[in-house]
Every structure is written in structure tokens, then in C-alpha cells.
C-alpha positions as CSV (number, residue, x, y, z in Angstrom):
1,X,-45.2,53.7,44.1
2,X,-46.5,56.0,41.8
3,X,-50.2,56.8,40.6
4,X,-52.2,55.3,37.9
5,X,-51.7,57.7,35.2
6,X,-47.4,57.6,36.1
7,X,-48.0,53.4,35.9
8,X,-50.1,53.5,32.6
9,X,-47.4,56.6,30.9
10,X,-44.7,54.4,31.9
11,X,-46.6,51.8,30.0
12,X,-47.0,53.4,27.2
13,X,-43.4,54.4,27.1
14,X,-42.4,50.8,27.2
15,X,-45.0,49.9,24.6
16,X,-44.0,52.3,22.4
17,X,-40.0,51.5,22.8
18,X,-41.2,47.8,22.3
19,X,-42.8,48.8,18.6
20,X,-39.9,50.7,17.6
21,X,-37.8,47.7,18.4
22,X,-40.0,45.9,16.5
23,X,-39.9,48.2,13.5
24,X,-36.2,47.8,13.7
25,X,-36.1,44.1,13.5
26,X,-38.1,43.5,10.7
27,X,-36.1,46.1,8.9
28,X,-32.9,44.2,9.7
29,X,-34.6,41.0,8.7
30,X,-35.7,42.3,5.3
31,X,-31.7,43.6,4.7
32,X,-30.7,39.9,6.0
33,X,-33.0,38.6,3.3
34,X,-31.8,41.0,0.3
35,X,-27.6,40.1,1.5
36,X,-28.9,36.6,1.5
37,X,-29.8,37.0,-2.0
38,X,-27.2,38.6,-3.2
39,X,-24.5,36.2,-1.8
40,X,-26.5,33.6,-3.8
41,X,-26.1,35.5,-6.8
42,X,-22.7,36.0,-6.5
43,X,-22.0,32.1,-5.7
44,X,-23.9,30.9,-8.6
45,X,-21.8,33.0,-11.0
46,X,-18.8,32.2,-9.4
47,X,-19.0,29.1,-7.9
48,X,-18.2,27.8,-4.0
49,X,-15.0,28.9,-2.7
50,X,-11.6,27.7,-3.9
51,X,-8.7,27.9,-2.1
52,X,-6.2,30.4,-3.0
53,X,-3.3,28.4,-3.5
54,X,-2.7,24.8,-4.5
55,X,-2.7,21.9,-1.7
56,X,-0.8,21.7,0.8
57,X,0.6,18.8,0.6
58,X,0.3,16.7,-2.7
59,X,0.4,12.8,-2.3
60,X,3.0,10.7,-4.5
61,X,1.7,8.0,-6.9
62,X,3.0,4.6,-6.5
63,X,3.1,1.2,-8.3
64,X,1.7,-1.5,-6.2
65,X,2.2,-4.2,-9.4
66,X,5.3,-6.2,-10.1
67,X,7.5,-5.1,-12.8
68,X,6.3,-6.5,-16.3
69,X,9.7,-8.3,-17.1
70,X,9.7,-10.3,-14.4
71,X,7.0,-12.1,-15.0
72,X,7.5,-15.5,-15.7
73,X,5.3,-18.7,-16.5
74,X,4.7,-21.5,-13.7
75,X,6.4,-23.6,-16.0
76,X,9.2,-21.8,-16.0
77,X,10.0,-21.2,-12.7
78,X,9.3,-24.6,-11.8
79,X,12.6,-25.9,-14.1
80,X,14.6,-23.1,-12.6
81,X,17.1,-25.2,-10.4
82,X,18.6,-23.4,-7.4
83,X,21.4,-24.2,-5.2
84,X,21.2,-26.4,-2.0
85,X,23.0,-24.9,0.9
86,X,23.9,-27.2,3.8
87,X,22.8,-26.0,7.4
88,X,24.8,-25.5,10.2
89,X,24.0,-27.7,13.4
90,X,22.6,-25.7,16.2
């Protein structure tokens, strides 16, 4: 091992290293802060991303109603007279 004054040199070495390191994280931390800003700048002028191009797929449309002249009253259809058809014996 060595002496005293190699231990507490060594120390000081480390401390040292450790304040730079330090130093060098708050610096980062402050440019983290300012990009941060900025991007929020730039996304409330131009909004949240959009994609490029349109969709990828586009979904048809359909009808899920009956067609309109089809429509008959109750009446009606209950006068409608439609043909009997025998069955065959099984």
C-alpha cells in the first residue's frame, strides 16, 4: 500500500475528476433543457407529426339500410298472395 499523502493525492485526484464530471452533467442538462424548448416551439407552430403520405389502407363505406323502393306497407304485403308449392314425401 502506499503512504498517506499517495492515499489522500489519489483522493484528491478522484475528487477532482468527480467535480469535473459534475460540471459536465449539469452543462448537458442545461443543453437538454434549451433542445427541449426548442422542440416545443417548433411543435406548437407546426403541430404533432403527420404522416407523410395518406393511409394505408382506406376503408369502403357501406349501406347497412334496405333500399327505399322496396319498402312497402304491412298492409300491403299482407294482401300479396304467393304460390303454394306441394312437398315431396321424405
Amino acid at each position: 500500500m502506499g503512504s498517506l499523502q499517495d492515499l489522500q493525492k489519489l483522493l484528491r485526484m478522484k475528487d477532482d475528476q468527480i467535480r469535473e464530471l459534475q460540471l459536465e452533467i449539469e452543462h448537458k442538462n442545461g443543453l437538454i433543457q434549451e433542445l427541449r424548448s426548442q422542440l416545443d416551439k417548433y411543435q406548437s407552430v407546426f403541430g404533432p407529426k403527420s404522416p407523410k403520405f395518406g393511409p394505408r389502407k382506406q376503408r369502403a363505406q357501406g349501406i347497412s339500410a334496405e333500399p327505399q323502393q322496396a319498402q312497402r306497407t304491412v298492409s300491403e304485403l299482407t294482401r300479396q298472395k304467393f304460390r303454394k308449392y306441394s312437398k315431396s314425401p321424405r
